[in-house]
C-alpha positions as CSV (number, residue, x, y, z in Angstrom):
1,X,88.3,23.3,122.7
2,X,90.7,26.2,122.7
3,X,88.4,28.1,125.7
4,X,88.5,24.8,127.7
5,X,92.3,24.9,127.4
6,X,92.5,28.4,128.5
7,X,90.3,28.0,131.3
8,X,91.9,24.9,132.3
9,X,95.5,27.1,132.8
10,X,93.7,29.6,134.2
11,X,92.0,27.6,137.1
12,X,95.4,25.8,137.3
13,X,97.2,29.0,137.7
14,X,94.9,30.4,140.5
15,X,95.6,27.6,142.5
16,X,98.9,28.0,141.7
17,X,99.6,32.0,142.2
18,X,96.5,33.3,143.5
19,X,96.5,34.4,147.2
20,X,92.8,35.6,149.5
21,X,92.8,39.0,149.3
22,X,95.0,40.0,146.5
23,X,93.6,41.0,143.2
24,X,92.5,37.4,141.5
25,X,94.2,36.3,138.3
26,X,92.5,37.2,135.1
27,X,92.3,35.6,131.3
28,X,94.4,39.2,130.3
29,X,97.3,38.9,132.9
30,X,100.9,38.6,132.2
31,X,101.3,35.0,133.6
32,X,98.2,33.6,131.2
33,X,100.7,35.4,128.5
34,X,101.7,31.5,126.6
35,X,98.4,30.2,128.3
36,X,95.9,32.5,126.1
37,X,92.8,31.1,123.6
38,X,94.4,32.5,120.5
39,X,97.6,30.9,121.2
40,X,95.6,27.3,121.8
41,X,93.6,28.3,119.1
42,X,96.9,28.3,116.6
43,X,97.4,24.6,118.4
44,X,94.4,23.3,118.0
45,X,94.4,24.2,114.1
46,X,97.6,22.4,113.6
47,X,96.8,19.4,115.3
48,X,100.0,20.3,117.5
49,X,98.1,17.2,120.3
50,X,102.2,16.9,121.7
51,X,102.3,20.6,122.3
52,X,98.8,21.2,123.7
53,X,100.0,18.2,126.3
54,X,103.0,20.1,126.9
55,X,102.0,23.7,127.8
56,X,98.7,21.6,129.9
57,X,101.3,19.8,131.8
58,X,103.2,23.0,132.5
59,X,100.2,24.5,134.4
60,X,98.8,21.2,135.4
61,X,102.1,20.5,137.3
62,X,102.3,24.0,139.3
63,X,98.3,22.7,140.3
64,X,99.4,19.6,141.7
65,X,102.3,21.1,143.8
66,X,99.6,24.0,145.1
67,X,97.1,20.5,146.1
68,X,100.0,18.9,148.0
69,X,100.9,16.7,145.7
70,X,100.1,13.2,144.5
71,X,100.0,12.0,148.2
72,X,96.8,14.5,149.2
73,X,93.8,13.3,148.0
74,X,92.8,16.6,145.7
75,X,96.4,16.0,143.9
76,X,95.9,11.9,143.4
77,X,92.5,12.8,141.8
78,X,93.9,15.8,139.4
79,X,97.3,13.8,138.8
80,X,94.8,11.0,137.1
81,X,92.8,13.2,135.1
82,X,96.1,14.5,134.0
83,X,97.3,11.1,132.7
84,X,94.6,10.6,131.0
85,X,94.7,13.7,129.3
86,X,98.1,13.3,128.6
87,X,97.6,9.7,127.0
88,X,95.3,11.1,124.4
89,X,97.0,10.2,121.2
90,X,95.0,13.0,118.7
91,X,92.6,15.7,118.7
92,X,89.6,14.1,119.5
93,X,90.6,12.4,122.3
94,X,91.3,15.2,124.0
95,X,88.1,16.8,124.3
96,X,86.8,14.2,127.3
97,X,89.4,14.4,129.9
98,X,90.0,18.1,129.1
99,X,86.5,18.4,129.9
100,X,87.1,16.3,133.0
101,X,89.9,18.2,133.5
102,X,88.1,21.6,133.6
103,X,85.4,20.0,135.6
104,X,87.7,19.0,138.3
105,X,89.6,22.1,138.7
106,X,86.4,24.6,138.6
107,X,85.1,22.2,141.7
108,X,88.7,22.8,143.8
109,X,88.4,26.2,143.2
């Protein structure tokens, strides 16, 4: 779970930051600083669901604004995933629309 969270903020933060022809964003730069595996991996062990939402949200959001939004087709489709995601009440209900959620961004990308 914790490598699907990472890559999750990562793909968000590309579409976010990322511009053709600069130097692409990597799993070891600055910006994927409170985004990194061993820091979900801390989460993940502590059943910390609320935070895990929280820091997803935070990268999820900047996504959303880089689609256009919930009014452009790309953002209503990655502002549902997110829901669901962020409805997931424990652990193991987090590993579907995570999944989803990697899924989605991977295919925008």
């Amino acid at each position: 779970m914790e490598s699907s969270l990472e890559t999750v903020a990562l793909f968000s933060l590309k579409l976010a930051y990322e511009e053709e022809g600069l130097s692409p964003i990597l799993r070891d730069d600055l910006v994927m600083g409170d985004y990194e595996r061993d820091v979900f991996e801390l989460l993940v062990r502590r059943g910390d669901v609320e935070t895990i939402q929280l820091k997803m949200k935070e990268c999820l959001t900047l996504a959303l604004d880089a689609l256009g939004g919930v009014d452009k087709p790309l953002g209503r489709e990655l502002h549902k995933l997110s829901v669901d995601f962020s409805q997931a009440g424990s652990m193991e209900l987090l590993d579907a629309p995570l999944l989803a959620l990697k899924r989605y961004l991977k295919d925008v990308l």
